[in-house]
mmCIF file as Biopython writes it, N, C-alpha, C and O atoms, coordinates in Angstrom:
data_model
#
loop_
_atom_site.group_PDB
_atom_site.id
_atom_site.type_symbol
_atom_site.label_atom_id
_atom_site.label_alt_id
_atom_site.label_comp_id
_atom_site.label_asym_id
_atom_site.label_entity_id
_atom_site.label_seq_id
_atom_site.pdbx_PDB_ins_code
_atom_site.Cartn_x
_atom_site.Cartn_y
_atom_site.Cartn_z
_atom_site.occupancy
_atom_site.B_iso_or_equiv
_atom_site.auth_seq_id
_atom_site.auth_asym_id
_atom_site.pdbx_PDB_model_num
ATOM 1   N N  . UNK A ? 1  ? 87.320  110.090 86.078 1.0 0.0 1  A 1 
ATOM 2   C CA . UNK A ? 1  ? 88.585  110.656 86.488 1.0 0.0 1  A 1 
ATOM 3   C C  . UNK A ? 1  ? 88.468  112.167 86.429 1.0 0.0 1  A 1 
ATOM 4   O O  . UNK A ? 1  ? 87.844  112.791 85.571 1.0 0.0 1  A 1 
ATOM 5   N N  . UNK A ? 2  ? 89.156  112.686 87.460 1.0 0.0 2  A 1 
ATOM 6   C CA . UNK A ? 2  ? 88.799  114.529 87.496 1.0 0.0 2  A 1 
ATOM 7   C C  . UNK A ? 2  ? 90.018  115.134 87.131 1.0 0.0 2  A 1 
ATOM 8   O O  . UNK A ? 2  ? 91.098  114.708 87.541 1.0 0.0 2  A 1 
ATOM 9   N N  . UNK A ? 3  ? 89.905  116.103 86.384 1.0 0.0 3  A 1 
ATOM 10  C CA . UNK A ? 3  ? 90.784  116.730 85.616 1.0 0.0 3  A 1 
ATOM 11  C C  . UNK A ? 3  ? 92.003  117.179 86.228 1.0 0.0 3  A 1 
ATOM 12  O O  . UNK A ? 3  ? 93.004  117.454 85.565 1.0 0.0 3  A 1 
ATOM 13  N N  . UNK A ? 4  ? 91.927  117.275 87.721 1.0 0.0 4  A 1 
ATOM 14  C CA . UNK A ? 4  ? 93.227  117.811 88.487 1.0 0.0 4  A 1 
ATOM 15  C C  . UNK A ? 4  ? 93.887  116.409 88.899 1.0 0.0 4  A 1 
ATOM 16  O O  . UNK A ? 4  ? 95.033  116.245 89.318 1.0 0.0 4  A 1 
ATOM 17  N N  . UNK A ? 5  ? 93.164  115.692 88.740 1.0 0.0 5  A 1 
ATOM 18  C CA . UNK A ? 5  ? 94.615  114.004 89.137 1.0 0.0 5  A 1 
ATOM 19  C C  . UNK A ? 5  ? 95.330  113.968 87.921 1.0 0.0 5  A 1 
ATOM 20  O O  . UNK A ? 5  ? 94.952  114.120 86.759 1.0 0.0 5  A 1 
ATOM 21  N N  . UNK A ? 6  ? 96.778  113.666 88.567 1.0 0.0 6  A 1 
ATOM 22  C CA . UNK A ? 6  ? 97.740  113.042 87.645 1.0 0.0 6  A 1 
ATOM 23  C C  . UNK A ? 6  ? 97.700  111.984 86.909 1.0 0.0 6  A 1 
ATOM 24  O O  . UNK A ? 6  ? 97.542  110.878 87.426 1.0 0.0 6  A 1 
ATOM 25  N N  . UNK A ? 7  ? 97.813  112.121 85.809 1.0 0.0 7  A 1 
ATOM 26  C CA . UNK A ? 7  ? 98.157  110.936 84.895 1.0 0.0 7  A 1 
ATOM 27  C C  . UNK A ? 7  ? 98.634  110.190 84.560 1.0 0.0 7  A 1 
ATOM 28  O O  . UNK A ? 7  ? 99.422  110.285 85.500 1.0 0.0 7  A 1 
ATOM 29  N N  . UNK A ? 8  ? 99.238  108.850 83.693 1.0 0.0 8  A 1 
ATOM 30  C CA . UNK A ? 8  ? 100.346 108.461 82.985 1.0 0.0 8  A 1 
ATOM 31  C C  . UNK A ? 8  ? 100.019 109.762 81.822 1.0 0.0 8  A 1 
ATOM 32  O O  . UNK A ? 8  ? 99.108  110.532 81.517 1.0 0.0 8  A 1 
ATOM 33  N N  . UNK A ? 9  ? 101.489 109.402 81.405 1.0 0.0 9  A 1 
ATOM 34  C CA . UNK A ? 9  ? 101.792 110.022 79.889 1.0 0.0 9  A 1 
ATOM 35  C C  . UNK A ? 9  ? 102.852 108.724 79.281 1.0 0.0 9  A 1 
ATOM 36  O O  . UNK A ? 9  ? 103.760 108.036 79.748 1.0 0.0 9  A 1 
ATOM 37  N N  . UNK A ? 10 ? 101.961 108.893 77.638 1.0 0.0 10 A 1 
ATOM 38  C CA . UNK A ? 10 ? 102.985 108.027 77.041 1.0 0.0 10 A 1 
ATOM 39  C C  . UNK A ? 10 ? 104.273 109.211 76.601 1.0 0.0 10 A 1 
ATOM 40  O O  . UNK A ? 10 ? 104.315 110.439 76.523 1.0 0.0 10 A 1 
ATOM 41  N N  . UNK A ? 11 ? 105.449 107.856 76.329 1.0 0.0 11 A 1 
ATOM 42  C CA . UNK A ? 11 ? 106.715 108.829 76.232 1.0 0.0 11 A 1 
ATOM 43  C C  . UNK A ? 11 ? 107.525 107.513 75.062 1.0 0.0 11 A 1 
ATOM 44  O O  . UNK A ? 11 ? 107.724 106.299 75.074 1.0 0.0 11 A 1 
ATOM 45  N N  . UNK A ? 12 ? 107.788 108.714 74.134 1.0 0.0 12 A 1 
ATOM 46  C CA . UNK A ? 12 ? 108.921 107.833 73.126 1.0 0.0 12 A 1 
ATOM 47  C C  . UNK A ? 12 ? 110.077 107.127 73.426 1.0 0.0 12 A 1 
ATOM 48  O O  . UNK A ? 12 ? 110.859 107.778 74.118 1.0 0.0 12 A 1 
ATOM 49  N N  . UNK A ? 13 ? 110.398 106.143 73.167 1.0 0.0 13 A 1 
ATOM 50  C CA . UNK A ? 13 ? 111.450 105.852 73.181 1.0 0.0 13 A 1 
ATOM 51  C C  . UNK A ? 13 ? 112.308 105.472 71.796 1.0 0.0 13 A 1 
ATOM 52  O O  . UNK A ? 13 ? 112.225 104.532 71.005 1.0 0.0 13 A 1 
ATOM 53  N N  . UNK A ? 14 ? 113.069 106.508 71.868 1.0 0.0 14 A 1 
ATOM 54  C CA . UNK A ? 14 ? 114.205 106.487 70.487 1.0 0.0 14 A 1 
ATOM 55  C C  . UNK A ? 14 ? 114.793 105.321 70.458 1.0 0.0 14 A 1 
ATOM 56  O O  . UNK A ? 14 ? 115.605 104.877 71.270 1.0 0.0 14 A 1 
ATOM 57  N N  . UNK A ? 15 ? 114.261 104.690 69.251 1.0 0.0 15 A 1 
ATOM 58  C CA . UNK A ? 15 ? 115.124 103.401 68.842 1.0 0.0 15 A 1 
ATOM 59  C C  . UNK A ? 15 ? 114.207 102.581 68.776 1.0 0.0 15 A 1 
ATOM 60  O O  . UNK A ? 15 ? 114.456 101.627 68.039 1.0 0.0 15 A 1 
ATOM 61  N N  . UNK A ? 16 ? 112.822 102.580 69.469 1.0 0.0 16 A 1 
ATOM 62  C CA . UNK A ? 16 ? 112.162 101.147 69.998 1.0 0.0 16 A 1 
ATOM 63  C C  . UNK A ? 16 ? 110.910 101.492 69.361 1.0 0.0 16 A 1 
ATOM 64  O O  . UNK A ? 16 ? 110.458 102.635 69.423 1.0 0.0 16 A 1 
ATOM 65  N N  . UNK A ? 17 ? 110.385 100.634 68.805 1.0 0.0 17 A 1 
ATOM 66  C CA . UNK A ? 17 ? 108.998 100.688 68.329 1.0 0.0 17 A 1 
ATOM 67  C C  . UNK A ? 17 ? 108.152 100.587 69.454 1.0 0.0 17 A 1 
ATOM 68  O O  . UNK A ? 17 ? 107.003 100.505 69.018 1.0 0.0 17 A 1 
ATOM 69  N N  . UNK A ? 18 ? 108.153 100.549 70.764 1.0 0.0 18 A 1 
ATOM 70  C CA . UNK A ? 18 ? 107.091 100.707 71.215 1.0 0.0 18 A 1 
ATOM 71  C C  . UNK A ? 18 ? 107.283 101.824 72.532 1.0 0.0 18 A 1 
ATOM 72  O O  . UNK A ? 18 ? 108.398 101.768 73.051 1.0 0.0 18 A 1 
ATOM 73  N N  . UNK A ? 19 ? 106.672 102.462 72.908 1.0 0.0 19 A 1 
ATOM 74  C CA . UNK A ? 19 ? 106.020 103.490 73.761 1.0 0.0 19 A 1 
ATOM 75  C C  . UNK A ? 19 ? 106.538 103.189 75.175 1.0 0.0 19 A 1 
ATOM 76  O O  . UNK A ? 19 ? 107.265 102.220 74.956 1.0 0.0 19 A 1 
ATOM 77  N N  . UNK A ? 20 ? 106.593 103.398 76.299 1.0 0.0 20 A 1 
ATOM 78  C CA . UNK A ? 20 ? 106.601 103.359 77.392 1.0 0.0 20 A 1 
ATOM 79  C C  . UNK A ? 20 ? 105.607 104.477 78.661 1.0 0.0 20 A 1 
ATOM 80  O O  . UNK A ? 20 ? 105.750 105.690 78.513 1.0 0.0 20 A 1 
ATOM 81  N N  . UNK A ? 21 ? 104.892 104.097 79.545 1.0 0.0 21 A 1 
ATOM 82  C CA . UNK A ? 21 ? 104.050 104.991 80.166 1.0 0.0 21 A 1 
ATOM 83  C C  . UNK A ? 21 ? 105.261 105.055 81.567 1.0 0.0 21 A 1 
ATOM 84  O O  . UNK A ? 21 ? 106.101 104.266 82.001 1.0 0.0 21 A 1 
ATOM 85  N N  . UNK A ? 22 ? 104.782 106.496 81.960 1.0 0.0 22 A 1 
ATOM 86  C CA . UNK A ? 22 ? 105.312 107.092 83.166 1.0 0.0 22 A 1 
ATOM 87  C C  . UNK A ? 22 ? 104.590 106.406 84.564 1.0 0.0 22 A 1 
ATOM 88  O O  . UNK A ? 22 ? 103.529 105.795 84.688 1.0 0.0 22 A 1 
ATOM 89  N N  . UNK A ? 23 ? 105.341 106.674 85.273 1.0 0.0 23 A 1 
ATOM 90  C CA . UNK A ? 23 ? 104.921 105.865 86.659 1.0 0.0 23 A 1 
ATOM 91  C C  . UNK A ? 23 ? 103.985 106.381 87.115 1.0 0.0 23 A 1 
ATOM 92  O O  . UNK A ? 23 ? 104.179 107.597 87.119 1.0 0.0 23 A 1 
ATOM 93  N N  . UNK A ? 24 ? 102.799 106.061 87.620 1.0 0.0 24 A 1 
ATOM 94  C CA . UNK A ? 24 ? 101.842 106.896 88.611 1.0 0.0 24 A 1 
ATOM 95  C C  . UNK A ? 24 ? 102.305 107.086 89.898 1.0 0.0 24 A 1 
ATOM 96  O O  . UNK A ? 24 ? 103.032 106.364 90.579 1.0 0.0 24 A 1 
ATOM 97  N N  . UNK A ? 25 ? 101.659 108.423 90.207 1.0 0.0 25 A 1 
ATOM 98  C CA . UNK A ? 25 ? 102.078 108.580 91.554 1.0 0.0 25 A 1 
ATOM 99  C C  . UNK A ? 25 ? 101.782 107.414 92.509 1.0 0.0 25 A 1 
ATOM 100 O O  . UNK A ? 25 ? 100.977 106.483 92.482 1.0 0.0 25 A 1 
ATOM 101 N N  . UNK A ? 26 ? 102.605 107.759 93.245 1.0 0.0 26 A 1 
ATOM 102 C CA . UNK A ? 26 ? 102.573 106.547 94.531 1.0 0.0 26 A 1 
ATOM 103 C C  . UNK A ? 26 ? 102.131 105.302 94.457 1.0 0.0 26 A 1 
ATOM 104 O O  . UNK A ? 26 ? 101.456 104.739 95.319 1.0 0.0 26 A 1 
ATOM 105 N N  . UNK A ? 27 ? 102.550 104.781 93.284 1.0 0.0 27 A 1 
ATOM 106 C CA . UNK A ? 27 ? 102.827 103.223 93.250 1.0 0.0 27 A 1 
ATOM 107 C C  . UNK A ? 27 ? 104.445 102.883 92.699 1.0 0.0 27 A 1 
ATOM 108 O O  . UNK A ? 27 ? 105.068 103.636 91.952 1.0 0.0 27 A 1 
ATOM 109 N N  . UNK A ? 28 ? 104.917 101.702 93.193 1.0 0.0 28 A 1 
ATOM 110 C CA . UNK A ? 28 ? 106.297 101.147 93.340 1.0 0.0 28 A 1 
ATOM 111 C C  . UNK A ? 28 ? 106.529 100.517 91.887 1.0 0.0 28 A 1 
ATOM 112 O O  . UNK A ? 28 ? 105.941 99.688  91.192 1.0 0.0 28 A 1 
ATOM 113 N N  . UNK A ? 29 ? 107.708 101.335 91.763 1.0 0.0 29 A 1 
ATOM 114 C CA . UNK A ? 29 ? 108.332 101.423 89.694 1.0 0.0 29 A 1 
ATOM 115 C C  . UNK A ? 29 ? 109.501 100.050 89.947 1.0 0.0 29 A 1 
ATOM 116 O O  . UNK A ? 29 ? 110.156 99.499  89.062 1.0 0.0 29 A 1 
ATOM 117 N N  . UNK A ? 30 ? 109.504 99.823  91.003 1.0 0.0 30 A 1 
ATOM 118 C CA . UNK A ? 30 ? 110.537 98.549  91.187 1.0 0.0 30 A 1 
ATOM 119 C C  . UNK A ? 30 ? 109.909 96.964  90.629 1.0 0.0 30 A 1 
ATOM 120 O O  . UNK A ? 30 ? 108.770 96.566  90.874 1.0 0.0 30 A 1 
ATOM 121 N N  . UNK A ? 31 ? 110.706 96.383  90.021 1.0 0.0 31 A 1 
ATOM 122 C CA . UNK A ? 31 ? 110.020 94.942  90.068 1.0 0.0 31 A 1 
ATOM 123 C C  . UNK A ? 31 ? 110.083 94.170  90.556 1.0 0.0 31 A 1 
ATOM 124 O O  . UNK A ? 31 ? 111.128 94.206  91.204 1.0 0.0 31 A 1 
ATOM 125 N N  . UNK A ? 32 ? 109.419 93.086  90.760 1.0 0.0 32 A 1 
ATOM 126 C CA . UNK A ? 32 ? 109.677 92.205  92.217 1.0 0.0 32 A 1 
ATOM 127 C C  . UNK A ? 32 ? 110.662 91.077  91.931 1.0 0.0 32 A 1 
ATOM 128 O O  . UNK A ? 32 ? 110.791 90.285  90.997 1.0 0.0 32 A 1 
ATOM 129 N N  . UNK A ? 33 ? 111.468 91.345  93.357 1.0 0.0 33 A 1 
ATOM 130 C CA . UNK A ? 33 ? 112.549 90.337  93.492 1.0 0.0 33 A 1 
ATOM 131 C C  . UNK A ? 33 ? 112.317 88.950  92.749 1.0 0.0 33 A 1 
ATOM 132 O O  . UNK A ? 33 ? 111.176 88.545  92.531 1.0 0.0 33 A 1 
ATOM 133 N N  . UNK A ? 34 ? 113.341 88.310  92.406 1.0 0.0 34 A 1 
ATOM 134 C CA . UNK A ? 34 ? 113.087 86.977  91.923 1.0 0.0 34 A 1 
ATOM 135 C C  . UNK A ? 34 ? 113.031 86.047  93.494 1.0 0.0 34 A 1 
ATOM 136 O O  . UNK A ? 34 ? 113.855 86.439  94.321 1.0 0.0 34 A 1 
ATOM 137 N N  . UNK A ? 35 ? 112.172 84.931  93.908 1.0 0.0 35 A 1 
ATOM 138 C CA . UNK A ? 35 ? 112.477 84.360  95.586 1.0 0.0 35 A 1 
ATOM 139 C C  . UNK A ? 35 ? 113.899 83.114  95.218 1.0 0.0 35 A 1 
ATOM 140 O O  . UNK A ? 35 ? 114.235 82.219  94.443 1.0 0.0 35 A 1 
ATOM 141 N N  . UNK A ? 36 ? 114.134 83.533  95.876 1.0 0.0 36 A 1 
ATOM 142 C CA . UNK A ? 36 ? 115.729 82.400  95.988 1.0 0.0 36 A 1 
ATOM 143 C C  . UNK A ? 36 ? 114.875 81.060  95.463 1.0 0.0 36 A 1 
ATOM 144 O O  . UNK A ? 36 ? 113.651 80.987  95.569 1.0 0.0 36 A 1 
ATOM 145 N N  . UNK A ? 37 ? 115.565 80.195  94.983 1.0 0.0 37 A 1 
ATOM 146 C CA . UNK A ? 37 ? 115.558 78.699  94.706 1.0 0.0 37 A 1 
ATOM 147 C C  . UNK A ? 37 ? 114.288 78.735  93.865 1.0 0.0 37 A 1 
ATOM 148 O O  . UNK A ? 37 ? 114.284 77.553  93.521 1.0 0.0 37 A 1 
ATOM 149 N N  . UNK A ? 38 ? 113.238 79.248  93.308 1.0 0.0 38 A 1 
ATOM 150 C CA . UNK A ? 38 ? 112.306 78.871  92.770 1.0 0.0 38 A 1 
ATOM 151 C C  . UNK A ? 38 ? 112.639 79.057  91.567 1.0 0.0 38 A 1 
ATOM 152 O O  . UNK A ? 38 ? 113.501 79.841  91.169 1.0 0.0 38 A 1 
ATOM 153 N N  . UNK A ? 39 ? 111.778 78.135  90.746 1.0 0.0 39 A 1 
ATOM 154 C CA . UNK A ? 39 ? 111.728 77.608  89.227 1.0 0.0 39 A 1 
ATOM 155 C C  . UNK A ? 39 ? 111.584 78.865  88.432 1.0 0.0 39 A 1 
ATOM 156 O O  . UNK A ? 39 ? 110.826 79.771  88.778 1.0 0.0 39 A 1 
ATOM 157 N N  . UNK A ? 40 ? 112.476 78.905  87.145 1.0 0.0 40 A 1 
ATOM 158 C CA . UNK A ? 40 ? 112.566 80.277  86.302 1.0 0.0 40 A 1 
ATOM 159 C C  . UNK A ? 40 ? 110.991 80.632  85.804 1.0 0.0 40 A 1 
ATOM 160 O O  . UNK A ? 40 ? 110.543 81.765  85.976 1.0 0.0 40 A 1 
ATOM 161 N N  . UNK A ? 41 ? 110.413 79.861  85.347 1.0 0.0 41 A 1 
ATOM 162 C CA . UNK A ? 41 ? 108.935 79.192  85.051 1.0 0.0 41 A 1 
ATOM 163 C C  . UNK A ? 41 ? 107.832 78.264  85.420 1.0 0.0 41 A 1 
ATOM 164 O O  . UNK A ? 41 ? 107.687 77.090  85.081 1.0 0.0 41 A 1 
ATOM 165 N N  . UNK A ? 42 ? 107.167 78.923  86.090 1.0 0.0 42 A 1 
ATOM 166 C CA . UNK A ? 42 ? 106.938 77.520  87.695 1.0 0.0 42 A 1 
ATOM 167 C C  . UNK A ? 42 ? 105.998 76.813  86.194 1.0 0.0 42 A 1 
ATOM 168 O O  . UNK A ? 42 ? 105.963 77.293  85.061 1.0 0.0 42 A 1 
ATOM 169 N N  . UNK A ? 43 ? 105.461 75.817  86.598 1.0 0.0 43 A 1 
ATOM 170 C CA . UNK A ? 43 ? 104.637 74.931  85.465 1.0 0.0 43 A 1 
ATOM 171 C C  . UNK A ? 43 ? 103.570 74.596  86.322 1.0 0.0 43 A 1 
ATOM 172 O O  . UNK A ? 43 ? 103.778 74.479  87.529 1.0 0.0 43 A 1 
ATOM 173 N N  . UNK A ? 44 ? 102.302 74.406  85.770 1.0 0.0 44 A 1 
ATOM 174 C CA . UNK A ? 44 ? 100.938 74.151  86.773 1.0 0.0 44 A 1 
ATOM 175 C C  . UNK A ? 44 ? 100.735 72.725  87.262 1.0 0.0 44 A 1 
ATOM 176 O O  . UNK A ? 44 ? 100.943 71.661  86.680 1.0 0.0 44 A 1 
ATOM 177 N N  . UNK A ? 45 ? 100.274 72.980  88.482 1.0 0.0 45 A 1 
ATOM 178 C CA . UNK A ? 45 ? 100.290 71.753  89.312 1.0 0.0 45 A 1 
ATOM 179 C C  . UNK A ? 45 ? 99.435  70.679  88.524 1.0 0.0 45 A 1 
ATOM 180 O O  . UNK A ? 45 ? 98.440  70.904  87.837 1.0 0.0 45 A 1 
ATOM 181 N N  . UNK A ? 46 ? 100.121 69.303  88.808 1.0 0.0 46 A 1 
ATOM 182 C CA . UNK A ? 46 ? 99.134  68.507  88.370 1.0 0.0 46 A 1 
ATOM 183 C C  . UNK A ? 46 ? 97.615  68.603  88.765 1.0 0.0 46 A 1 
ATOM 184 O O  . UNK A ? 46 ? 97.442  68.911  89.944 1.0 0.0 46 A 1 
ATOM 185 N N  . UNK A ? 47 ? 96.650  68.431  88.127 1.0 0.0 47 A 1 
ATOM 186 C CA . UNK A ? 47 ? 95.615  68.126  88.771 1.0 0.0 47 A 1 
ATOM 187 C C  . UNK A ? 47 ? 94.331  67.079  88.629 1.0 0.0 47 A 1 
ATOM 188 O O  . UNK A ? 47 ? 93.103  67.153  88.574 1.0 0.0 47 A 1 
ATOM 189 N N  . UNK A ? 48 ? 95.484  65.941  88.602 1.0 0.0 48 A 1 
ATOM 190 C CA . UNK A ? 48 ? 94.998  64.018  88.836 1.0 0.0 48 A 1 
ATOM 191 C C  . UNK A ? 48 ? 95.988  63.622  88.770 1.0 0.0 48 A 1 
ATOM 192 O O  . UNK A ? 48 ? 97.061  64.141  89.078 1.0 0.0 48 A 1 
ATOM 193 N N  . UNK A ? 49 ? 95.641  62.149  88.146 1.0 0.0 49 A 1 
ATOM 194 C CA . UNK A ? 49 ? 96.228  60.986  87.548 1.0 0.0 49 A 1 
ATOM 195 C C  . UNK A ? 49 ? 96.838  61.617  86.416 1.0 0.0 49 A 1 
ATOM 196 O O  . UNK A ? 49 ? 96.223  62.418  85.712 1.0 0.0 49 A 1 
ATOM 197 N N  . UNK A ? 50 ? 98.745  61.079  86.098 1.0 0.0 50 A 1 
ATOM 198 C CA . UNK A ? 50 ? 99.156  60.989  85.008 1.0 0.0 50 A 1 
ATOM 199 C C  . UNK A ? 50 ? 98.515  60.093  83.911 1.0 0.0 50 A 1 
ATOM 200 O O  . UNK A ? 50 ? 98.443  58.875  84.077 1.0 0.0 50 A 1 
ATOM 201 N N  . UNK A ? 51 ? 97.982  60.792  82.625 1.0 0.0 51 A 1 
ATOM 202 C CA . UNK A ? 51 ? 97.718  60.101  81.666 1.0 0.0 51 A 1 
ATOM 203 C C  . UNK A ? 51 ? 99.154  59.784  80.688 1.0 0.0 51 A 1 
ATOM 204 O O  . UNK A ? 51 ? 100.252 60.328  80.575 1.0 0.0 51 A 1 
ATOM 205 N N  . UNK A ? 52 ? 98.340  58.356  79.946 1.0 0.0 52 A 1 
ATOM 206 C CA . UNK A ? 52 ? 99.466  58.209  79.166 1.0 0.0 52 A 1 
ATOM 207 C C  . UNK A ? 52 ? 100.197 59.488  77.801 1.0 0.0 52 A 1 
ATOM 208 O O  . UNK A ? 52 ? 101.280 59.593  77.225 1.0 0.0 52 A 1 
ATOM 209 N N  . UNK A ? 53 ? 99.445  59.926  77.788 1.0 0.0 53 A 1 
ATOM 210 C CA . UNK A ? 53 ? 99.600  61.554  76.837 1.0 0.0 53 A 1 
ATOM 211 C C  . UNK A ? 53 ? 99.764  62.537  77.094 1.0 0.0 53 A 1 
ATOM 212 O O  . UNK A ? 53 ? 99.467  63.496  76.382 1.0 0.0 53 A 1 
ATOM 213 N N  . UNK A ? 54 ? 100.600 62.623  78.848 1.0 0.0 54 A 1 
ATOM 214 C CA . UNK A ? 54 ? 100.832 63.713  79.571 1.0 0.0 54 A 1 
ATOM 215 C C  . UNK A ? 54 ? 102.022 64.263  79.407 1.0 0.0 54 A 1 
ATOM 216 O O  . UNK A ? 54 ? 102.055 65.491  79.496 1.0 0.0 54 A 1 
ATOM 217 N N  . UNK A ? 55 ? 103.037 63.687  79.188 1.0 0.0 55 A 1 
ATOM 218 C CA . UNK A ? 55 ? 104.661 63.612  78.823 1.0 0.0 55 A 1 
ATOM 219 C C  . UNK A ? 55 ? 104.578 64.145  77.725 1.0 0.0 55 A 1 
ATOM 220 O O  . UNK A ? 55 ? 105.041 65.284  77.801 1.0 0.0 55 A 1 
ATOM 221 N N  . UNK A ? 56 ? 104.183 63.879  76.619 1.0 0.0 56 A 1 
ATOM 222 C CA . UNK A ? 56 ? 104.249 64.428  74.835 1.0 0.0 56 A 1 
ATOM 223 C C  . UNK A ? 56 ? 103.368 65.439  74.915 1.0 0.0 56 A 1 
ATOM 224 O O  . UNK A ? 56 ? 103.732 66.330  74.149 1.0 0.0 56 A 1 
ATOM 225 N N  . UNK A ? 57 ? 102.278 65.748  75.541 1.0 0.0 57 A 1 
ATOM 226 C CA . UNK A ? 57 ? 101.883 67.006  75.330 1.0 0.0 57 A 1 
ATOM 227 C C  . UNK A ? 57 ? 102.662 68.100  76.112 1.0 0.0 57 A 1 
ATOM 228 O O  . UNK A ? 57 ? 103.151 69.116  75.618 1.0 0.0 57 A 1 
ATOM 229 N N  . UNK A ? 58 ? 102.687 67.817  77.086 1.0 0.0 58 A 1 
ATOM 230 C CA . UNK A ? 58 ? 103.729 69.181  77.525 1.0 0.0 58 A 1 
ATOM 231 C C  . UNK A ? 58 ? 104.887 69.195  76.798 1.0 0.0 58 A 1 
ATOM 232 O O  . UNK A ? 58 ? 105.426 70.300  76.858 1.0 0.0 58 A 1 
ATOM 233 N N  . UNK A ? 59 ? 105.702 68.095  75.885 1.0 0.0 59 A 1 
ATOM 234 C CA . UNK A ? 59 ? 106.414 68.677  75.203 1.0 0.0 59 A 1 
ATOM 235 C C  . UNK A ? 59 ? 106.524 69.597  73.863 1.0 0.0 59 A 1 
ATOM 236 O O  . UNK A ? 59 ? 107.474 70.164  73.323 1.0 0.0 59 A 1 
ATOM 237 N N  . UNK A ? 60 ? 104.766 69.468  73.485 1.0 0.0 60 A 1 
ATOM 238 C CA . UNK A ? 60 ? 104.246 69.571  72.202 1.0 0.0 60 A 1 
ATOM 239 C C  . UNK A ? 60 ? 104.779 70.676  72.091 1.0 0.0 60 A 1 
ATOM 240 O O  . UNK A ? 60 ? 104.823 71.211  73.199 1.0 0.0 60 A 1 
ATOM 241 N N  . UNK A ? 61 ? 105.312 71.442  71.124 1.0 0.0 61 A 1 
ATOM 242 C CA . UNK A ? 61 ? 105.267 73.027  71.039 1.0 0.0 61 A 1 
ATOM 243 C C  . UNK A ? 61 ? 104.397 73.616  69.767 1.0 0.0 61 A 1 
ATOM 244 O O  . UNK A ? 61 ? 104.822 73.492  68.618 1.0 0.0 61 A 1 
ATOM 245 N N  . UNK A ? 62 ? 103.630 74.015  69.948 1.0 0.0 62 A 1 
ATOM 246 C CA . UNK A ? 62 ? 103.162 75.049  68.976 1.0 0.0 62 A 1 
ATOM 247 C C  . UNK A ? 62 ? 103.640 75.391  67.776 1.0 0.0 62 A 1 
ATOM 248 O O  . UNK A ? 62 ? 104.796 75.797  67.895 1.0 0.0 62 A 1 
ATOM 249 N N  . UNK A ? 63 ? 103.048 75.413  66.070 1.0 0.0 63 A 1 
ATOM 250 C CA . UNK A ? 63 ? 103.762 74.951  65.050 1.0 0.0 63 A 1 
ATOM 251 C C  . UNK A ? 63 ? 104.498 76.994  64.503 1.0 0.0 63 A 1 
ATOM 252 O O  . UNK A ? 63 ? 105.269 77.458  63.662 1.0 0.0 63 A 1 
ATOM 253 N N  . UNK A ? 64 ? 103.715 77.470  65.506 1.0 0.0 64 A 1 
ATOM 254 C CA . UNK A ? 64 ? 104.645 79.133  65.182 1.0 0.0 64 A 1 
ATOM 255 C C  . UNK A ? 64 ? 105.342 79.404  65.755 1.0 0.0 64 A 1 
ATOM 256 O O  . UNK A ? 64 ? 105.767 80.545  65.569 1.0 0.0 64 A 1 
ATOM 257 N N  . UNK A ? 65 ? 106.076 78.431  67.049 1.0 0.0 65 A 1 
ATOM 258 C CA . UNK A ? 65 ? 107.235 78.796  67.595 1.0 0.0 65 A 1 
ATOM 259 C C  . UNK A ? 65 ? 108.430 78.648  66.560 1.0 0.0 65 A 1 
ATOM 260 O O  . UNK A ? 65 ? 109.578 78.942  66.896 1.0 0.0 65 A 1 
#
């Protein structure tokens, strides 16, 4: 990187334990639309046959949630 391009800079944010970086030039600070009708959390496609231990594991949750 050459010393005359712009940077991020980190920048405080009062109140919040964590940092926030500045936008780089000429890339889009917007976030992307949510698409109408799709799932809040899409979930991964099957990929086979339902096993009989397919139902209880996706419900399993993790013992540090």
């Amino acid at each position: 990187m050459r010393e005359d391009e712009p940077r991020q800079r980190v920048v405080r944010v009062p109140g919040s334990r964590r940092a926030r970086l500045t936008p780089v030039p000429g890339t889009d600070t917007e976030p992307e639309a949510a698409v109408p009708g799709a799932e809040e959390a899409p979930s991964a496609p099957a990929s086979g046959p339902k096993g009989p231990n397919d139902d209880r594991l996706r419900q399993d949750v993790p013992p540090h949630y």
